[in-house]
ZAVOGU-618505 format. One line per field, with one value per residue (C-alpha): residue number from 1; x, y, z. Coordinates in steps of 0.5 Angstrom, whole numbers. Example, Ala and Ser with C-alpha at 12.3 -4.5 7.8 and 13.67 -1.06 7.14 Angstrom:
<sites>
i = c(1_2);
u = c(25_27);
v = c(-9_-2);
w = c(16_14);
</sites>
This chain:
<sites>
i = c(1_2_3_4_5_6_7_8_9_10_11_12_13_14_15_16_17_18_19_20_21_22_23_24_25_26_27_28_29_30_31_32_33_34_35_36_37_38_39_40_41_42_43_44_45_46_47_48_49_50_51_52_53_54_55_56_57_58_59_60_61_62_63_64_65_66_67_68_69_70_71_72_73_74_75_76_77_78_79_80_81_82_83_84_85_86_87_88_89_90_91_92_93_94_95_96_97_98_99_100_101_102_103_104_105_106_107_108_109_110_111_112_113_114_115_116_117_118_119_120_121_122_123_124_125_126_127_128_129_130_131_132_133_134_135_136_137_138_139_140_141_142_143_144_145_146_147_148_149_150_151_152_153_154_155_156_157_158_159_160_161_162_163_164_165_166_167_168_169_170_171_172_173_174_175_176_177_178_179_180_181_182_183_184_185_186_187_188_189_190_191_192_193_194_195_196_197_198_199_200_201_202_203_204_205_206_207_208_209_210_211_212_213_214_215_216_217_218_219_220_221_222_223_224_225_226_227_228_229_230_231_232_233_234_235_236_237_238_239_240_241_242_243_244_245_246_247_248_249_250_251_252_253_254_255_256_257_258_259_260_261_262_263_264_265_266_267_268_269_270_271_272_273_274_275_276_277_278_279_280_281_282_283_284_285_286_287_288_289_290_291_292_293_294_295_296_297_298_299_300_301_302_303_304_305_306_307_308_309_310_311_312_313_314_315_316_317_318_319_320_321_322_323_324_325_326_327_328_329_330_331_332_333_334_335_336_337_338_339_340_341_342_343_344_345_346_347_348_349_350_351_352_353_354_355_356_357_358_359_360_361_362_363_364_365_366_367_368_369_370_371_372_373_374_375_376_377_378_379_380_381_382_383_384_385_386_387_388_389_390_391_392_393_394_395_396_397_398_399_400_401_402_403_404_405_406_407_408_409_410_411_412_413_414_415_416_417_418_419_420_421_422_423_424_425_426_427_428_429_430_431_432_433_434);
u = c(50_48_42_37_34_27_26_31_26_20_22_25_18_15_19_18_12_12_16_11_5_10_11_3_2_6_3_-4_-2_2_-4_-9_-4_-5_-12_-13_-7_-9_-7_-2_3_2_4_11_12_12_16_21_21_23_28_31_31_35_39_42_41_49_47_41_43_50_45_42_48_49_42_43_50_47_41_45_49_43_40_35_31_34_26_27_33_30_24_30_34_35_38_39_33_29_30_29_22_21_22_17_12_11_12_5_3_2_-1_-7_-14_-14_-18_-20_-26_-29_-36_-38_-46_-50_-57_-62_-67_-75_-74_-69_-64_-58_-53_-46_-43_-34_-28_-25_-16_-17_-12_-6_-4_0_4_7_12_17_23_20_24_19_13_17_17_10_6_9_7_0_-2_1_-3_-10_-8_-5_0_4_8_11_13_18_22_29_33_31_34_38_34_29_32_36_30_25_32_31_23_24_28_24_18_22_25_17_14_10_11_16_13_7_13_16_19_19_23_24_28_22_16_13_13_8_3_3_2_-5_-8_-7_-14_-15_-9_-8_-14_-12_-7_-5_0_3_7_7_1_4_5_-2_-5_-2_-4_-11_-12_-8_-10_-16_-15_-18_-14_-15_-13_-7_-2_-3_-4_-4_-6_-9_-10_-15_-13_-19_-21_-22_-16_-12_-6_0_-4_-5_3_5_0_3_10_9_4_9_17_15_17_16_17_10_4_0_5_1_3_-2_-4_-11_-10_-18_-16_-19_-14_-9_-6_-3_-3_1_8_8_8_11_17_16_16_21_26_24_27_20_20_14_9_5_-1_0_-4_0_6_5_3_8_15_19_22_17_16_11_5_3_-3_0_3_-5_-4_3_4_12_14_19_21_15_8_3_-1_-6_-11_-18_-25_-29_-29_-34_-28_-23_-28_-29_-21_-20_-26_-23_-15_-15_-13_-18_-13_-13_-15_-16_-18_-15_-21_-25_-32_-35_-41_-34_-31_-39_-39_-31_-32_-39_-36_-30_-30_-23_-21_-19_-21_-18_-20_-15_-10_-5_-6_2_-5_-7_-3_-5_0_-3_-10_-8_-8_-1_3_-1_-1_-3_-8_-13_-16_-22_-29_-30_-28_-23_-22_-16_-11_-12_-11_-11_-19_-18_-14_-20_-26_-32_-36_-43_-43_-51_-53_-60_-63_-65_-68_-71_-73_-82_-83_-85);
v = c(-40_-39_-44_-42_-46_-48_-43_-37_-38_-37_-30_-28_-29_-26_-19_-19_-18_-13_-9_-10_-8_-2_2_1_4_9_10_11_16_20_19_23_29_29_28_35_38_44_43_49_44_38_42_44_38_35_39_39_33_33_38_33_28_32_35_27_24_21_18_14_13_10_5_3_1_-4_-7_-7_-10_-16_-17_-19_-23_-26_-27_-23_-22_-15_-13_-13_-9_-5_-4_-3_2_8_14_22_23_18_21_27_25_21_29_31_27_29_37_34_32_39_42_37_39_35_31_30_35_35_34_28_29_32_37_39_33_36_36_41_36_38_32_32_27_29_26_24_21_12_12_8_5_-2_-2_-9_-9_-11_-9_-1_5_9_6_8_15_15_12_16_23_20_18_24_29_25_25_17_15_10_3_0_-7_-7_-13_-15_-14_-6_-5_-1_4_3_5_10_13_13_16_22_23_22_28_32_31_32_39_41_39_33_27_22_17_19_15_8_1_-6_-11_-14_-21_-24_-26_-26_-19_-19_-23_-20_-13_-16_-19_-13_-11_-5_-2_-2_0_-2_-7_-5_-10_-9_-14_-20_-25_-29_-23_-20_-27_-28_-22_-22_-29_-28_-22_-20_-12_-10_-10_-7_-12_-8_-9_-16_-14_-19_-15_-15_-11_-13_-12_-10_-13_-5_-2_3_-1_4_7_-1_-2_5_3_-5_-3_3_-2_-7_-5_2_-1_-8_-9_-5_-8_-4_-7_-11_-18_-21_-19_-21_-19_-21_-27_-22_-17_-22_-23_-16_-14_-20_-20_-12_-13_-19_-15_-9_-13_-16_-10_-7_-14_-18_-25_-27_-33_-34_-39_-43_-38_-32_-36_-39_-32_-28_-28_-29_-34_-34_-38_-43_-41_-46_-46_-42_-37_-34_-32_-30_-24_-23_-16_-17_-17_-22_-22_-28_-27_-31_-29_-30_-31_-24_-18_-24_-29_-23_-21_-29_-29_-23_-25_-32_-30_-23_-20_-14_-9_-6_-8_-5_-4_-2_0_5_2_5_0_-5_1_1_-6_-8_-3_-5_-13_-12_-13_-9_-2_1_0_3_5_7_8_5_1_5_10_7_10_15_21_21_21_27_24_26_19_14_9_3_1_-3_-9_-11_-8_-5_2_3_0_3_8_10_17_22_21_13_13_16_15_18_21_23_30_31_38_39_43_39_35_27_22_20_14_9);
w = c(36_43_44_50_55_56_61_58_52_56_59_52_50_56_54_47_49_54_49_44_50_53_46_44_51_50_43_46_50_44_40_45_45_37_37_39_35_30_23_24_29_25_19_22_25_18_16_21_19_12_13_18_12_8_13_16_9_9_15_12_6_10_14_7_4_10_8_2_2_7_3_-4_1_3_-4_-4_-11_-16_-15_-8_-8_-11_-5_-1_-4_-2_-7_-5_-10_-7_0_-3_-6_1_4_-1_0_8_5_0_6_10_5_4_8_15_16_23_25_17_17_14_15_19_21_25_27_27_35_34_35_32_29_26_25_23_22_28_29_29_34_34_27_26_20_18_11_8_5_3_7_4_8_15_13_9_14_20_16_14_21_24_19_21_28_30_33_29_31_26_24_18_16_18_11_12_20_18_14_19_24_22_19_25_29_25_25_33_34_29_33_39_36_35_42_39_43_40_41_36_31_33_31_33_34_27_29_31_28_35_35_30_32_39_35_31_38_42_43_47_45_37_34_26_23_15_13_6_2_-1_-1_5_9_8_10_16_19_16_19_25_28_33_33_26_19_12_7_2_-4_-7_-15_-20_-24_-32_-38_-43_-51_-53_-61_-62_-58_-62_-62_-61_-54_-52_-53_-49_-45_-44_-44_-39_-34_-34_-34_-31_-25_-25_-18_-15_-14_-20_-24_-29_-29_-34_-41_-46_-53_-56_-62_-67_-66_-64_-71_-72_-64_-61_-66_-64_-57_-56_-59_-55_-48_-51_-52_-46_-42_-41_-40_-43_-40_-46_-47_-54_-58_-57_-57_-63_-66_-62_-68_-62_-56_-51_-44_-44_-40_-34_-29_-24_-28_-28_-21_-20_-18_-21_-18_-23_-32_-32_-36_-37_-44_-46_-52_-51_-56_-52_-47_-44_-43_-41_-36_-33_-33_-29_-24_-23_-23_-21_-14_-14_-14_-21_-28_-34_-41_-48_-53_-57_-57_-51_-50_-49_-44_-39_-40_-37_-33_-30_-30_-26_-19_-17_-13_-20_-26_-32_-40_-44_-37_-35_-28_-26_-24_-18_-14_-8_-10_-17_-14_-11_-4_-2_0_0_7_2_-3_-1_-4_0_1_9_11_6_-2_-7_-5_3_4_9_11_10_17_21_24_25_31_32_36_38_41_45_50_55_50_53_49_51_54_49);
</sites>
C-alpha cells in the first residue's frame, strides 16, 4: 500500500473536491434544461432508459456478481447481500418501475393553490423542479435507477453517492442510464455517481451550498446521522425503521399471525420490516405459543422479555435493553408482553423510529386511539407494515420514506422531489403607499 505525503494527500483532498464541485456544476446546468422538458420527453426518456436496462442486462448483472463476490469476502451480512444483489427479475422490476414512472402525472406545473385577489391580482402558486438532488446510500443498486427515474420525471438532476461495496453495479447501471438519455437528446449529466472510496466525497456533497439543493441520505441509523448532522445543503431524513406491531387484546388471532409473519420474514432486510412485537397479557396466553411457533417455522430468532418467554412453549433469545432499538434487517423480532394499548403506546413513543407502527384489533375505539397516539409516518390497523412503501401507494418507485416532519413524511413520490413557486399575474397593479 502506497503511503502518500503530507502534500500528496493535500492535493488528493483538493481534487476530490473539485470532482465533487465539477459534477455538481454540471448537474445544475443539466437540471436547467429538464426543468422545462414537456412530460412527453421526459416519459421517452424513461423508457429509453428501461429498455437499455433490459437490453445490457448481462453486463450489469456480471458487474454485480463482482460486488457480490467482493462482499462475501469482505463478510458482509446475508441481509446485506441480499440489498445488494441483482437477478434478471429484479433488473426486470427495477425496468419496470422507471415504465411505472412514465405513466404517473408530472408533477411540475400542477397548481397547488391559487385564485383571484379583490384587487384583480391573479395567484397561482405550482409545482416547480427542486434542482439538483443528492443521493447517499448504501448497498442498494435499485435506489442508482430508482432515484435517476424519479428525479428525472419531476425535473432534477441527480448526483449520486452509493457505497463502495456496489461500485460495480453502480457503475455499470449509471453507464447504461447515460447512454440512454444521451440516445433521447437529454443531458447526460441529469444522472452521475460520485466517487465512493472516500468518505470526503460525502461531506463535500451536503456542504456544497448553491450547488445541491437537497441531500436525502437512505441506509442505516449511522449513515442517516452523519449526513443530517454534517450537512449545510438541506436534507430529508429517510430509512431507519424500528418498526412495531401491536397485538391487540381483541385482535382476530389468524389475522395477527399473517400479519406478524408477513411484517417480519417477508423480507426482513427492508426498513418497514417489523422488528418488535407487543402482544396485550390478556390475549398473551393463547396468541404468544402460536406465534412463537409461527415465527419459529419461518426462521426468526426471537428476542423475548421474561413474560413472553415464559409463555412461548419454545427456546427463545433472552431479551436486553438494546433490543428495544435495533433495527435487525435481518430474521430477528423482539417481543415483549404488555398490561395495555396505553403501555404499547408509551413503548412505541419511547422505542420507535417514527417510520411505521401498526395495530392488530377489532375494537375500533383501540384502532382511533393507536392511531391518534402514535406518532409515525404510517400507521397501520389491521395491515402489515411491508404496506409502507411508495409502489404500493401508487406512487411509482419511491426516492425514500421519510421519517421527519418538514417538506416531506412517509413514501417520498414524485410531488416530494418539488418545490413550489408563486406565479402573480396584474396589470400594471402597485401597491398603495402606506
Amino acid at each position: 500500500m502506497t503511503t502518500l505525503t503530507p502534500a500528496e494527500s493535500a492535493a488528493a483532498a483538493v481534487d476530490l473536491r473539485e470532482q465533487v464541485y465539477s459534477a455538481a456544476r454540471r448537474a445544475r446546468a443539466a437540471a436547467a434544461e429538464l426543468a422545462v422538458l414537456t412530460r412527453q420527453r421526459k416519459d421517452e426518456a424513461l423508457h429509453a432508459m428501461a429498455g437499455a436496462l433490459r437490453e445490457r442486462c448481462t453486463e450489469i448483472l456480471s458487474a454485480n456478481a463482482q460486488d457480490l463476490a467482493r462482499g462475501r469476502s469482505a463478510g458482509l451480512s446475508d441481509a446485506l447481500l441480499d440489498r445488494l444483489t441483482l437477478t434478471e427479475g429484479r433488473v426486470e422490476d427495477i425496468a419496470g418501475g422507471l415504465r411505472l414512472v412514465a405513466g404517473l402525472p408530472d408533477p411540475v406545473g400542477e397548481v397547488v393553490r391559487g385564485g383571484m385577489l379583490p384587487n384583480g391580482l391573479e395567484l397561482r402558486q405550482v409545482r416547480v423542479p427542486l434542482g439538483v438532488v443528492g443521493i447517499v446510500y448504501e448497498a442498494r443498486p435499485n435506489v442508482t435507477v430508482d432515484a435517476a427515474g424519479l428525479t428525472l420525471k419531476a425535473g432534477n438532476a441527480v448526483l449520486l453517492r452509493g457505497s463502495s461495496s456496489a461500485e460495480r453495479s453502480n457503475e455499470a447501471l449509471v453507464a447504461v442510464l447515460r447512454d440512454a438519455l444521451s440516445a433521447s437528446g437529454l443531458p447526460a449529466d441529469a444522472v452521475q455517481l460520485l466517487p465512493c472510496h472516500d468518505r470526503a466525497s460525502v461531506q463535500h456533497l451536503i456542504t456544497a451550498r448553491g450547488l445541491v439543493d437537497l441531500v436525502i441520505p437512505r441506509g442505516g441509523a449511522g449513515l442517516i446521522n452523519a449526513v443530517v448532522q454534517g450537512a449545510t445543503v438541506p436534507t430529508v431524513e429517510t430509512g431507519v425503521g424500528n418498526c412495531h406491531v401491536y397485538v391487540d387484546a381483541a385482535a382476530d388471532q389468524d389475522m395477527a399471525e399473517r400479519i406478524v409473519v408477513n411484517a417480519k420474514a417477508r423480507r426482513p432486510s427492508v426498513c418497514n420490516a417489523a422488528e418488535t412485537l407487543l402482544v396485550h397479557a390478556d390475549l398473551a396466553g393463547r396468541f404468544v405459543p402460536r406465534i412463537a411457533r409461527a415465527l419459529a417455522d419461518a426462521g426468526v430468532t426471537i428476542h423475548a422479555d421474561e413474560r413472553f418467554a415464559g409463555l412461548a412453549g419454545i427456546d427463545v433469545v433472552a431479551a436486553e435493553e438494546a433490543d428495544w432499538d435495533t433495527e435487525y434487517l435481518s430474521l430477528d423480532i423482539a417481543a415483549k408482553v404488555v398490561d395495555s394499548l396505553e403501555n404499547a403506546i408509551a413503548h412505541i413513543a419511547e422505542h420507535g423510529s417514527g417510520h411505521t407502527e401498526a395495530i392488530v384489533t377489532d375494537d375500533v375505539h383501540a384502532a382511533r386511539r393507536f392511531t391518534a397516539r402514535v406518532d409515525a409516518a404510517a400507521v397501520m390497523v389491521n395491515a402489515s407494515t411491508a404496506f409502507t412503501d411508495g409502489g404500493e401507494f401508487g406512487m411509482g418507485a419511491e426516492i425514500g420514506i421519510s421519517t421527519q416532519k418538514l417538506h416531506a413524511r412517509g413514501p417520498m413520490g414524485l410531488p416530494e422531489l418539488t418545490s413550489t413557486k408563486w406565479l402573480v399575474w396584474g396589470e400594471g397593479h402597485v401597491r398603495p403607499t402606506s
